[in-house]
C-alpha positions in Angstrom: -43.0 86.8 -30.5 -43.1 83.8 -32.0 -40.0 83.0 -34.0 -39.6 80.6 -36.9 -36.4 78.3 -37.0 -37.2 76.8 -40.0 -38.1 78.1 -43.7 -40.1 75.8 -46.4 -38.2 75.1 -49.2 -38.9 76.5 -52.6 -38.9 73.8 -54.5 -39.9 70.5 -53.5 -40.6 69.1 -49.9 -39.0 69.9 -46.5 -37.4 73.0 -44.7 -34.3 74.2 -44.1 -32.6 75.9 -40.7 -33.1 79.6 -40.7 -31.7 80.5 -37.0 -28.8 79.4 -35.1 -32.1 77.5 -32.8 -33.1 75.7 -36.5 -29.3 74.6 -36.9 -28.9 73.6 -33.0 -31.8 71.1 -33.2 -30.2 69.5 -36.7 -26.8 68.9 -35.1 -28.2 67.6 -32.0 -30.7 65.7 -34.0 -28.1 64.3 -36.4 -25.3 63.8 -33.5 -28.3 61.2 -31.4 -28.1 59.3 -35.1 -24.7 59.1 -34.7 -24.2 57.7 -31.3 -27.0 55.5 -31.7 -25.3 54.0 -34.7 -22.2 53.6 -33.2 -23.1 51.7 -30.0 -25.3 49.7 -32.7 -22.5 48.9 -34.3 -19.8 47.8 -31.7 -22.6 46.0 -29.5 -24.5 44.3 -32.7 -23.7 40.7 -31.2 -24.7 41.5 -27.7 -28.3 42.1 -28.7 -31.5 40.1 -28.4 -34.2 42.0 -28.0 -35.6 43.3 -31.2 -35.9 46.7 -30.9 -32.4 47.3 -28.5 -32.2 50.6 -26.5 -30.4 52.4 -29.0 -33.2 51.7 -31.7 -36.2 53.0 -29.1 -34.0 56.0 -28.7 -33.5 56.9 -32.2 -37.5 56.4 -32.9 -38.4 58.8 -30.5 -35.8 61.7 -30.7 -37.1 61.6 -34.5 -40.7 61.8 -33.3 -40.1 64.7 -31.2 -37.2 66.2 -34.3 -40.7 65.9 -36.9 -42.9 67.7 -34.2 -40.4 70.2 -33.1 -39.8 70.8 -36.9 -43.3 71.1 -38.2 -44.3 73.6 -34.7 -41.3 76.0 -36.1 -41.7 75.7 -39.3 -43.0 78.7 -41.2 -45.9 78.1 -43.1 -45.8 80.9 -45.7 -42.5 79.9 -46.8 -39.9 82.7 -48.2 -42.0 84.2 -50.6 
């Protein structure tokens, strides 16, 4: 069966988490933003490339957040 983890909103854009799997994904997503800010932040002088290792992972975990989102997203919405 193919479960949704995430409802459409009723007004305006986005969804929110409607399983524990939904709410899972956002903590992990939003703890990745975290970390990635963090080691931003206490290595900011260290850096010269432009795009540093914390950045490249931040752009793809939200790549692969959107996808994961919008695959488990149900499209009828909670009507």
């Amino acid at each position: 069966m193919h479960e949704f983890w995430f409802t459409p909103k009723l007004t305006g854009y986005g969804a929110v988490p409607s399983t524990w799997e939904g709410y899972t994904l956002v903590g992990a997503f939003l703890t990745i933003i975290m970390v990635c800010v963090s080691v931003m932040i206490r290595r900011a002088k260290s850096y010269t490339a432009i795009f540093p290792l914390p950045m490249r992972v931040l752009a793809v975990s939200t790549v692969v957040f959107l996808i994961i989102c919008a695959w488990k997203t149900d499209g009828h919405g909670a009507r």
